[in-house]
Structure formats: structure tokens, C-alpha cells
C-alpha positions as CSV (number, residue, x, y, z in Angstrom):
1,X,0.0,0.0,0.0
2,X,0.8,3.6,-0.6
3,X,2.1,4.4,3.3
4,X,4.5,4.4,5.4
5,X,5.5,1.0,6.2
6,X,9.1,0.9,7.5
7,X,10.6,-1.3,10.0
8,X,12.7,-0.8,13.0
9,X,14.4,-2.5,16.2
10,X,12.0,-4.1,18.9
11,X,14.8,-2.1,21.6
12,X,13.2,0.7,20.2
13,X,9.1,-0.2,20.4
14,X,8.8,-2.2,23.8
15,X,9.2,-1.1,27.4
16,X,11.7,-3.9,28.1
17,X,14.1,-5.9,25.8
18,X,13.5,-9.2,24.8
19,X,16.5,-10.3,27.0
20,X,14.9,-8.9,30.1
21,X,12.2,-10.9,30.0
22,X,14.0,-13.9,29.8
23,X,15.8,-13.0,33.0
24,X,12.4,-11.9,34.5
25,X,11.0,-15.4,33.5
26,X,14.3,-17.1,35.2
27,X,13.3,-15.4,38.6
28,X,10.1,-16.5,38.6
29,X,11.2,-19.9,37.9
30,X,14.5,-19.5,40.7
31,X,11.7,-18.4,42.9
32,X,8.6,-20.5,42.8
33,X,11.2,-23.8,43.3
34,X,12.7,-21.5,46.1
35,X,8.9,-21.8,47.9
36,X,8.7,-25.7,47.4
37,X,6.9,-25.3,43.9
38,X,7.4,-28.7,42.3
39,X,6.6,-27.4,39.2
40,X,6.2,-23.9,37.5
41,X,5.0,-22.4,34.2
42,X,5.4,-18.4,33.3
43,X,4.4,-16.2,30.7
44,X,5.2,-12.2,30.4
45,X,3.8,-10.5,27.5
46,X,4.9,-6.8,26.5
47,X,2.8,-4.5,24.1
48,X,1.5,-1.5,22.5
49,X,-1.3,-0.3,20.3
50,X,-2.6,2.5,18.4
51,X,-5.9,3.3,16.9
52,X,-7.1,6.4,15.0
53,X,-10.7,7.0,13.8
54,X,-12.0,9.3,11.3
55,X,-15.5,10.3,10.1
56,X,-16.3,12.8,8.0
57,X,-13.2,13.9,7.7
58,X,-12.6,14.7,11.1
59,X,-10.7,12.9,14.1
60,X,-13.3,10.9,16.3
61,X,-11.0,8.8,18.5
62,X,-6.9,8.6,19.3
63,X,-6.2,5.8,21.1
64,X,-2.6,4.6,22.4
65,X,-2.5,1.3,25.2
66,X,1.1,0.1,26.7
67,X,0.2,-3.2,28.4
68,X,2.6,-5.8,30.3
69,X,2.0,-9.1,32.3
70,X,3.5,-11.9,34.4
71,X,1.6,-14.9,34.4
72,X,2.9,-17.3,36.8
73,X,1.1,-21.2,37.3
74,X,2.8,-23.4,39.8
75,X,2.0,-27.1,41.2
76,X,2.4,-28.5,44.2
77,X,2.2,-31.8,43.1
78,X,-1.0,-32.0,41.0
79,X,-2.4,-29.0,42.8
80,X,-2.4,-25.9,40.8
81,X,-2.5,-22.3,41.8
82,X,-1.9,-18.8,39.0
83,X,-1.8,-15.4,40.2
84,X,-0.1,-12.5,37.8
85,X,0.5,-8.6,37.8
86,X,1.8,-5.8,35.7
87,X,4.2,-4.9,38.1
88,X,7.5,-6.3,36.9
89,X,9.3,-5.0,40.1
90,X,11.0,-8.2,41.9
91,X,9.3,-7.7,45.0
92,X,6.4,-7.8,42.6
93,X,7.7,-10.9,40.9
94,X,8.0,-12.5,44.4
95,X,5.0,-11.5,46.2
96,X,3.1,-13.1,42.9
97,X,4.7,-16.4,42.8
98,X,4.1,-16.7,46.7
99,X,0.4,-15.9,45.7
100,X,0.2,-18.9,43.2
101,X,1.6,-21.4,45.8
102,X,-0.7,-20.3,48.7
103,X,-3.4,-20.7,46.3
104,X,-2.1,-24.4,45.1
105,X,-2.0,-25.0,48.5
106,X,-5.8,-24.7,48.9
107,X,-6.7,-26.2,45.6
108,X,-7.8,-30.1,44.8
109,X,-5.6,-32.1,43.3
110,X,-6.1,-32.8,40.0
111,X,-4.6,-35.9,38.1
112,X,-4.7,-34.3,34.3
113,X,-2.6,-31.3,36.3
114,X,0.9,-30.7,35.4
115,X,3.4,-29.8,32.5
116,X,3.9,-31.2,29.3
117,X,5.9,-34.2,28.8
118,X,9.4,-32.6,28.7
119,X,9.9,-34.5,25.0
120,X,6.9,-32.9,23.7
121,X,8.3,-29.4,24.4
122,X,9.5,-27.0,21.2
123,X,13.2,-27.2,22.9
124,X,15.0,-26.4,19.5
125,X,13.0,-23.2,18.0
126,X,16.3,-21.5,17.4
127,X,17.0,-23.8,14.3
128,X,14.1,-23.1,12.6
129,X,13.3,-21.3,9.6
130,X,12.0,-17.3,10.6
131,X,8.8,-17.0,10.8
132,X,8.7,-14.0,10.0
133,X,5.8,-12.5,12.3
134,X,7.2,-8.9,13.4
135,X,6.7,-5.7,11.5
136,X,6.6,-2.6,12.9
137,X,4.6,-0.2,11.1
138,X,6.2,2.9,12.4
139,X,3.3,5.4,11.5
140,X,2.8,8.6,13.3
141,X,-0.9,9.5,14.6
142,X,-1.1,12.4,11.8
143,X,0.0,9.8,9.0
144,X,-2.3,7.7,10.4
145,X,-5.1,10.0,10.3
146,X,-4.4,10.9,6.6
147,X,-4.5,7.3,5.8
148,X,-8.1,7.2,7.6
149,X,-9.2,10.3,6.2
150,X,-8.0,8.9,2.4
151,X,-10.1,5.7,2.9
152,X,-13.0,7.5,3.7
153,X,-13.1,9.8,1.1
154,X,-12.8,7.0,-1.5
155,X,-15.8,5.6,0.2
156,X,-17.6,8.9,-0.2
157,X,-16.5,9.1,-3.9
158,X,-17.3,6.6,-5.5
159,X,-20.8,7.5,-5.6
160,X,-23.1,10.8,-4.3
161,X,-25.8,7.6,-2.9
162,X,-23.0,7.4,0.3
163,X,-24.5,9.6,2.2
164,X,-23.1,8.5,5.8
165,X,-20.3,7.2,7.3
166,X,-19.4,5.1,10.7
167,X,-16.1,6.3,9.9
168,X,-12.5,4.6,9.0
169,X,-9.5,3.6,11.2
170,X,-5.8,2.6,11.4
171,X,-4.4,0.2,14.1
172,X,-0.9,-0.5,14.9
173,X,-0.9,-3.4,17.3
174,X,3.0,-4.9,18.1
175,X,3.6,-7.1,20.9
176,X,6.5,-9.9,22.3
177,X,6.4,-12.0,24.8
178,X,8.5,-15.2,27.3
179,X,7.0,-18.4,27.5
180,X,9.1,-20.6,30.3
181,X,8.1,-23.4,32.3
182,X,10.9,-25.5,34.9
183,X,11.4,-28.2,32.5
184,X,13.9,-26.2,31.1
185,X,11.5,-24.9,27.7
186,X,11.9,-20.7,27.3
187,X,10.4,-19.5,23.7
188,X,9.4,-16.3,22.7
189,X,9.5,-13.5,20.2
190,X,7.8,-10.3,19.0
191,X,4.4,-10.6,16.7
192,X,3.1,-7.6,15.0
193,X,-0.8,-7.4,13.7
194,X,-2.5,-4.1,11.8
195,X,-5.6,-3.2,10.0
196,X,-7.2,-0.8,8.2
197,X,-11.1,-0.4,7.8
198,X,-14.2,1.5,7.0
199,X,-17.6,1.6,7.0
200,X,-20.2,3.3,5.2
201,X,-23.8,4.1,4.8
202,X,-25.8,4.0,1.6
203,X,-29.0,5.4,0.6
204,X,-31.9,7.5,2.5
205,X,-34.5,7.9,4.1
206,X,-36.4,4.4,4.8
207,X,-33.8,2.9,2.0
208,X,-30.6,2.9,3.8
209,X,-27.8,0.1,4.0
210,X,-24.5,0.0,6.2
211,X,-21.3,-2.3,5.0
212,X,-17.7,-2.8,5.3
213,X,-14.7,-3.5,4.5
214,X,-11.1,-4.2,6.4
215,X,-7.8,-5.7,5.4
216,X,-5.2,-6.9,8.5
217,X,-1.5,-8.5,8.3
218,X,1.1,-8.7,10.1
219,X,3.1,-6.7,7.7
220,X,1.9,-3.0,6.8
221,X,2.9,-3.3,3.3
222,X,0.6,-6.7,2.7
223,X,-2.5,-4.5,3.9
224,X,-4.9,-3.2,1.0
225,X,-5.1,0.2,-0.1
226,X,-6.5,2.8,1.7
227,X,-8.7,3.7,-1.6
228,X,-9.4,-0.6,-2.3
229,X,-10.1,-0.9,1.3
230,X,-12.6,2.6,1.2
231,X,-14.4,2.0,-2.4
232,X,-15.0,-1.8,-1.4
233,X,-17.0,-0.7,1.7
234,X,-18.9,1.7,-0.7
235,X,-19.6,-0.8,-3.5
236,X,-20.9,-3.2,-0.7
237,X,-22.9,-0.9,1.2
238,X,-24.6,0.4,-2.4
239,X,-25.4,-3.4,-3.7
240,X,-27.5,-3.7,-0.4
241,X,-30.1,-0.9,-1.5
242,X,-33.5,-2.2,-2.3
243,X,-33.0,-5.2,-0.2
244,X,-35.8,-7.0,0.7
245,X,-37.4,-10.0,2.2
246,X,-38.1,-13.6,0.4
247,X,-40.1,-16.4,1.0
248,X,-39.9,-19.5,3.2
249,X,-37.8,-21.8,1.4
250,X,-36.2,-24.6,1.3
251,X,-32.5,-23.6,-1.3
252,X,-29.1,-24.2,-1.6
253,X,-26.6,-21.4,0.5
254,X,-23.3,-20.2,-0.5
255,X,-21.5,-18.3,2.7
256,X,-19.0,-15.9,1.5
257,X,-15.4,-17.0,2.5
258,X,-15.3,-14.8,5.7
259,X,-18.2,-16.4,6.7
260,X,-17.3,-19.4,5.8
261,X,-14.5,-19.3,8.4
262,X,-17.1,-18.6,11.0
263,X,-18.5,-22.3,10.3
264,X,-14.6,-23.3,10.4
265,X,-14.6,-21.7,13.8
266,X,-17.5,-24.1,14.5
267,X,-16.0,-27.0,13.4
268,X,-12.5,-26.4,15.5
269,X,-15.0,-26.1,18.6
270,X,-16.7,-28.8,18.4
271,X,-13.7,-31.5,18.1
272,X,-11.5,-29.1,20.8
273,X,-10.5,-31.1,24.0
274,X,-13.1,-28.4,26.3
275,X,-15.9,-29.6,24.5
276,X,-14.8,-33.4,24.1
277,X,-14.4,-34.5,27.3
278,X,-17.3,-32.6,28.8
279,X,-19.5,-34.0,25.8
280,X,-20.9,-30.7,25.2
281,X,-20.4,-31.8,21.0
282,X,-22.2,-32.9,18.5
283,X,-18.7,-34.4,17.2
284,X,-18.1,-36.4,19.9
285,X,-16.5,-39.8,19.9
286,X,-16.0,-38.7,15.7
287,X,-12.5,-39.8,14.9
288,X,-11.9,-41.6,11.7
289,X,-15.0,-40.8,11.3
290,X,-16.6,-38.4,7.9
291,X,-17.6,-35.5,9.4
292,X,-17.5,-33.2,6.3
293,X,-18.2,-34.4,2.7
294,X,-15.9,-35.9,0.1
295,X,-14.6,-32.2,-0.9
296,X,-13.6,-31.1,2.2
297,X,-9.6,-31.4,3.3
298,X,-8.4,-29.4,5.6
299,X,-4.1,-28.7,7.1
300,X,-2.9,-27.4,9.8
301,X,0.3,-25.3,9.1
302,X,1.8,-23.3,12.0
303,X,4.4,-22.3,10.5
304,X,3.6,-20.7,7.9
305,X,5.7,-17.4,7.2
306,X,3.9,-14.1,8.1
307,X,0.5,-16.1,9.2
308,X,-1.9,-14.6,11.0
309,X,-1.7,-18.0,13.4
310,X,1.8,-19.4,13.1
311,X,3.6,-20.3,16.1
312,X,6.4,-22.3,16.8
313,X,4.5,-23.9,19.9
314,X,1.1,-23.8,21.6
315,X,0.0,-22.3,25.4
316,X,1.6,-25.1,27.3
317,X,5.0,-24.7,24.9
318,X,4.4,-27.9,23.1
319,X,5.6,-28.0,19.8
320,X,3.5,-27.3,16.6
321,X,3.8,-29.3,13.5
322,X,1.7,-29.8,10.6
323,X,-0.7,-32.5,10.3
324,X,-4.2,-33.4,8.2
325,X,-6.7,-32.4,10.3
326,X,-9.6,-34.1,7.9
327,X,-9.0,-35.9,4.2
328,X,-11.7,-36.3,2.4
329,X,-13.8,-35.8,5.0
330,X,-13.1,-37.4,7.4
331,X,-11.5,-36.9,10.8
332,X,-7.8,-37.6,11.3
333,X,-7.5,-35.5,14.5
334,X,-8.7,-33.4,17.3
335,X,-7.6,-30.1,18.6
336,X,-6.3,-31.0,22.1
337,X,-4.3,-29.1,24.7
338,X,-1.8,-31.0,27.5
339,X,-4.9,-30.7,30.1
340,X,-7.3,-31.4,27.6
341,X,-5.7,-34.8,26.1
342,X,-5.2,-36.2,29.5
343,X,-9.3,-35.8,30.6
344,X,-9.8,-38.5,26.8
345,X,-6.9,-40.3,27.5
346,X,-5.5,-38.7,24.5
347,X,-1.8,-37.1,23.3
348,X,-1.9,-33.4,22.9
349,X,-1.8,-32.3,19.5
350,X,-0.1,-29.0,20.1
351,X,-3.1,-26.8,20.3
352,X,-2.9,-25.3,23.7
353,X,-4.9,-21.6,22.9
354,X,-6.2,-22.4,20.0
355,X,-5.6,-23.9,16.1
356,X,-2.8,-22.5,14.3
357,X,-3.5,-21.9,10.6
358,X,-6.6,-24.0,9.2
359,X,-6.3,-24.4,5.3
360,X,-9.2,-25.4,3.7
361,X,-8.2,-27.1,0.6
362,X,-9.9,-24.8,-2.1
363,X,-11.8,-25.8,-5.3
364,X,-11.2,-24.2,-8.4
365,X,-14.4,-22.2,-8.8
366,X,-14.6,-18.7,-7.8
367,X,-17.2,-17.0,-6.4
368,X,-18.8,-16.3,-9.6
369,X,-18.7,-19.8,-11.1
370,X,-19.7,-20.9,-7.4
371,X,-22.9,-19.0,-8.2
372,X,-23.4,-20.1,-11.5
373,X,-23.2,-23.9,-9.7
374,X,-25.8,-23.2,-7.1
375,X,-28.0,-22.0,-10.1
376,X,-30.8,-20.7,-7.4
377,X,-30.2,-19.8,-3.4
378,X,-29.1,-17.7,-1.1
379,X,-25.6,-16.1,-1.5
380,X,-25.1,-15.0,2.7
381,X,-22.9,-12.2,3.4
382,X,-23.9,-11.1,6.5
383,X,-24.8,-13.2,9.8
384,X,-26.6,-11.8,13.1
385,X,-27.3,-13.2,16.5
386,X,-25.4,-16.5,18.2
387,X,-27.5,-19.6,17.0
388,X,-25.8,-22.4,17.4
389,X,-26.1,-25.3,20.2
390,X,-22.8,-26.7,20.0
391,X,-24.5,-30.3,21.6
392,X,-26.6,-30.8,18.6
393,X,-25.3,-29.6,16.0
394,X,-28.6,-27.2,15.3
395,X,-27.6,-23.7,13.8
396,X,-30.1,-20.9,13.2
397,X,-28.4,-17.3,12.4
398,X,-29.8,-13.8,11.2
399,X,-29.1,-13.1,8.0
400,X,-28.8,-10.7,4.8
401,X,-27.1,-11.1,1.5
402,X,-28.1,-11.6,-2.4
403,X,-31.1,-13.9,-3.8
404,X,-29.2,-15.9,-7.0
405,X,-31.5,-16.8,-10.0
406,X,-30.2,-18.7,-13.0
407,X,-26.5,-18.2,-11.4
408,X,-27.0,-14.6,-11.1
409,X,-27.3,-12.1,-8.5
410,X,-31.1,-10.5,-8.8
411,X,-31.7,-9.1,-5.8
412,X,-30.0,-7.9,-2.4
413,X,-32.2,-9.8,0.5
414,X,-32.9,-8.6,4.5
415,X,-34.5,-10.0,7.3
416,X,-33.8,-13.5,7.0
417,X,-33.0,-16.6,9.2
418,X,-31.1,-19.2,8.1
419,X,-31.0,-22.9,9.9
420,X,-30.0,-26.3,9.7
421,X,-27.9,-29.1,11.4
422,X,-24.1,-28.1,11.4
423,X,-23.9,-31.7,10.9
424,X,-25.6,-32.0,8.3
425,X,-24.6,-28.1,6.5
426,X,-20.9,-30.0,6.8
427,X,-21.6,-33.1,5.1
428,X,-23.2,-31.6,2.3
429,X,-20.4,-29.1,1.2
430,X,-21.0,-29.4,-2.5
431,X,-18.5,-26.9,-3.8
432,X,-15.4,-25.0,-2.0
433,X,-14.3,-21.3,-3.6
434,X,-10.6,-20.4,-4.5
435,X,-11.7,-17.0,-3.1
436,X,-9.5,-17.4,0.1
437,X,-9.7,-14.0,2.6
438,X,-7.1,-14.0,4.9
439,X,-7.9,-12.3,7.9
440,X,-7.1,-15.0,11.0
441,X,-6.4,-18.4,11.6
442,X,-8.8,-19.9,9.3
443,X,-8.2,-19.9,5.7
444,X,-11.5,-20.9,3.4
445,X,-13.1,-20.1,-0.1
446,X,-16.9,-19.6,0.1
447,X,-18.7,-22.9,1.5
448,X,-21.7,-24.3,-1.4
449,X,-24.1,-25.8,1.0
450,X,-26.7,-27.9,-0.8
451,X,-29.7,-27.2,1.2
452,X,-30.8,-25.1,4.5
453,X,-34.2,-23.7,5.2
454,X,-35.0,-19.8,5.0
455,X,-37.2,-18.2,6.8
456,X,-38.7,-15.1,5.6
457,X,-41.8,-13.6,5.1
């Protein structure tokens, strides 16, 4: 993009130097084994952000956060007590550490309780390839604000029917942080993570629509345009005018591929550890099993350079590596933390906090020829409310997009419900777009659904 995007030295960006928290992190370990603590895990995190807001033109918000934190968790045996501050000061670090053992002492033991098998640790991260997950975007507030203001206006001019605006913004959000536990494991390493948005309001009077649009990356210079990012909103925001209702059916539903990560997102759930062992999922006891249809394959690739959600190693410092999560649709693996794994009787599969760049393997249709497959349906861009029931399987969401006739958009559409069976909606992927958006740790085309029901008017 057209904008400053320069780097420089974390020494330079954080309150404390990467080296400091290392030692900081050794105390805490020296420490808690000091009190008796036969085990002890500690994370410290160091950051900054800023955020700028425009509308019409003019400056709505400045924002600037400086955070820091010590995490510390220590066992006493297979009793577990955490306590953490902001206050990096060593009485600080001490008075914390005695906090987590007085609360250990107090706590039931727990079997599942306790560190990570020392082999399953990421000991080695030094001799792997760069991820390459820092970029400082070293942008002052009145750079940023021009950027804002430039987005907006290319909302504004793309067409005199934008008659409103919520307003655009820049964030600058750069962080690094010390994972340690007394295994000997200590990882660690700066991340960076911006974005740029806006959104718009088309239309008048009783025939008004809102959109928008955003772009994030770690690096500055992989973000869209300010004027892509602005006249994107606008063009969405404009193709919603005249929306209206439809009738009760019965149709095939495309979700557009940030939705699309949104049913992702409900997949990972439903086969995580949490969910698993409490049998709070419809995909329990669903390994080896087909969960998705035929078309569906999806890798996990944490180390993917520059990914929104690479990591060398999860919460409990395990290390990542990439696997098939599901080929062909069917289930080759759950997403299971140290804790978790232990409750099924299960290894962990390195996925302490989380998944760690999804890849849904995508089809070769784009959106467009993913229309012109569905023939007739319901193209969904928009989703409202929280639907789902996560023990069934049943999904019902608000919803607005486009009616699709003869593999054409005819109409935008409001004031919808959509349901089904997330069990079902996965086994009957008929078609998966190449139209991958990048914006987190999923990465999906737009889904083809061959049936859900709508309700409308």
C-alpha cells in the first residue's frame, strides 16, 4: 500500500528488551522452586497499540495502550494455583509467585494437572526457519489519520448515494512475549498485527444500508489500499439498497469466505479437548469418522511465514507441526491441549490456545462460477445473533445477502433466518471457492451448501 510501512528495532518499540524478560522469567522460575513449587510455568507479555478513527473527515477517536504481564502457574504436586500482575518489580515478581503457591496449597488435586511431557516441548525453535511475524509499522498519529481520512473519502466518492459514514480507522498493534516453564522450555519472540477499515452508509431515508470492508497482516505493506479498502466498503454498502425479504424456502446457500471461516470456527470447537471431554459436541466420539463431505480437506500449518496464526509452539510450549486435520472428509485428529488430552486419555496435538492456521483445501471455482453452480439460493454475506447449540449440531443465524437466479445475482435480501444441522450443513459441502480471505487463523473459499431452510416472510 501507498504508506509508510518501514521497519525498526524491537529495543526501540517495547518497554523492556527481549532479554529482560528472559531473565524476568528465570526469577520466577529461581523463585517458585525457592517456595517448594514442584513445578512452575510463566508467561510475560509486553505490548502497545494505536488506533485512529476518522469520520467525515474529522478525528473521532486517538487511542494509544502500553500493556505488560506476568503470568505465573505453579504445582504442588497435582495441585495448581496462578496469580499475575503488571508490576515487573522483583518484590512484585515474588510476592506473585508466593500468591500462586498459597493458592495451590488450597486447591484439589487434579490428576490431568501438570506440565507437558518434557519430550513434547518445542526445545529447539532457534533452528528453525523465521517466521517471519514482526513488522513494525512505524506510523505517526497524523500519517495515520491521513490514511483514515484517504479511505473514507474513497468511500464517499465513488458515488453521491453514500450519504453517511461510521467512519474509517488505522491500528498499529505490536507485541513480544516469554513463555518458560521448569522443564527447562523458554520461547518467545515479537508478533506484529494491523488493519485498516471502513464503513459506510448508503442510501436514505427508509432505504438505507450500512457495509464494510477491512484488510489486517502482520506486515503494513501486505494490507490493501486505503482507496481498495474505502471504495469496497462503498460498493458493498450500495449493492444492499432495495433489499428486501423472500419467501420461506427450502435452497441451496453459499456463505462468503469470511463467513465461511465462521463455520470453520464451528467445526475447531466442536472436536477441541473443552468440548470433548465434557461432551458438550455434537462431534463427539468422531474420529476416523466423515464428518464433512468428500470435498472437504483441511491442514494445519503453524508455521507458515507471516500467518496470522503461526507459532512455533502452543500455550503449554508444546511443539507445533503440521498434520491433516480431515481428508476427504473425514476426521484424522482433534484439537487437544496438555490438560485437555489427558481428561480423553489422549496425546496433545499441540493446540494449547487455539488452532494454528486452518487451510481449507480450495476448489477451483470462484465466487462467480460458485454461483453459476448453485443455479438458485441464497448467497449470505452477513450473519446476526449467536444460533448455534454446540451439543446438537442445530444452527439458526440472522441473516442478509443476495437472492441468486439462473447463477446470477437478482436481488440484495434482508430480514432472514437461516437454519439447519451443522452436521448436516458440513456433510453436504457441495463446492469449495478459491476466493481465500485471509484475515485469522482460518483460511477458506466460500462454503456451497446444498440445502438449509430460510425463513422469511
Amino acid at each position: 500500500m501507498s504508506s509508510p510501512a518501514t521497519t525498526g528495532t524491537t529495543e526501540s518499540r517495547f518497554s523492556h528488551r527481549l532479554e529482560t524478560l528472559q531473565e524476568l522469567a528465570r526469577d520466577v522460575l529461581a523463585h517458585a522452586k525457592k517456595q517448594g513449587a514442584s513445578a512452575c510455568e510463566v508467561d510475560i507479555s509486553d505490548g502497545f497499540g494505536q488506533s485512529v478513527t476518522v469520520r467525515h473527515g474529522e478525528i473521532e477517536t486517538i487511542e494509544y495502550n502500553r500493556d505488560k504481564a506476568i503470568a505465573v502457574t505453579v504445582y504442588l504436586g497435582q495441585r495448581k494455583g496462578q496469580a499475575s500482575t503488571s508490576v515487573f518489580s522483583p518484590t512484585a515478581l515474588r510476592e506473585t509467585v508466593d500468591a500462586a503457591i498459597n493458592i495451590a496449597r488450597f486447591t484439589a488435586a487434579d490428576p490431568c494437572a501438570g506440565l507437558p511431557d518434557a519430550d513434547q516441548l518445542a526445545m529447539a525453535t532457534g533452528n528453525l526457519p523465521d517466521l517471519d511475524l514482526y513488522h513494525p509499522w512505524l506510523l505517526s498519529v497524523e500519517q495515520a489519520v491521513d490514511l483514515a481520512r484517504h479511505c473514507e473519502q474513497a468511500a464517499f466518492a465513488l458515488s453521491p448515494r453514500i450519504t453517511n459514514s461510521e467512519g474509517a480507522s488505522v491500528s498499529i498493534q505490536e507485541g513480544q512475549f516469554i513463555a518458560a516453564n521448569s522443564l527447562g522450555f523458554m520461547g518467545g519472540y515479537p508478533t506484529s498485527r494491523h488493519y485498516l477499515s471502513c464503513a459506510v452508509i448508503a442510501g436514505a431515508d427508509d432505504n438505507m444500508q450500512r457495509d464494510d470492508w477491512y484488510s489486517t497482516a502482520r506486515d503494513p505493506a501486505s494490507i490493501e489500499s486505503p482507496a481498495s479498502v474505502g471504495e469496497r466498503a462503498a460498493q458493498r454498502a450500495l449493492s444492499r439498497l432495495g433489499a428486501r425479504k423472500i419467501k420461506t424456502c427450502k435452497v441451496p446457500v453459499i456463505f462468503e469466505a469470511p463467513l465461511a471461516a465462521s463455520l470453520i470456527g464451528g467445526f475447531v470447537h466442536a472436536v477441541s479437548g473443552g468440548s470433548l471431554y465434557r461432551k458438550t459436541s455434537f462431534l463427539v466420539d468422531s474420529l476416523g469418522k466423515r464428518v464433512f463431505s468428500k470435498k472437504m480437506s483441511i491442514s494445519e500449518r503453524p508455521h507458515l511465514p507471516r500467518a496470522l496464526a503461526s507459532s512455533y509452539f502452543d500455550n503449554d510450549g508444546v511443539a507445533t507441526v503440521n498434520r491433516e486435520v480431515v481428508v476427504d472428509g473425514r476426521l484424522q485428529g482433534y484439537f487437544l491441549s496438555v490438560y485437555t488430552a489427558r481428561k480423553l486419555g489422549m496425546q496433545t496435538t499441540g493446540n494449547a490456545g487455539g488452532s494454528h492456521n486452518l487451510v481449507v483445501h480450495p476448489g477451483k471455482r470462484d465466487l462467480p462460477a460458485l454461483l453459476k453452480k448453485m443455479g438458485r439460493g441464497l448467497l449470505v454475506t452477513e450473519l446476526l445473533g449467536h444460533g448455534v447449540n454446540y451439543v446438537t449440531g442445530d444452527y439458526s443465524r440472522g441473516a442478509a445477502g443476495y437472492w441468486v437466479e439462473n447463477g446470477e445475482i437478482a436481488h440484495p435480501v434482508e430480514e432472514i433466518t437461516i437454519a439447519g444441522n451443522l452436521r448436516e450443513m458440513f456433510r453436504n459441502v457441495a463446492a469449495i471457492g478459491n476466493d481465500v480471505l485471509i484475515r485469522g487463523s482460518k483460511q477458506v473459499g466460500s462454503l456451497l451448501i446444498e440445502e438449509m431452510k430460510i425463513a422469511g416472510k
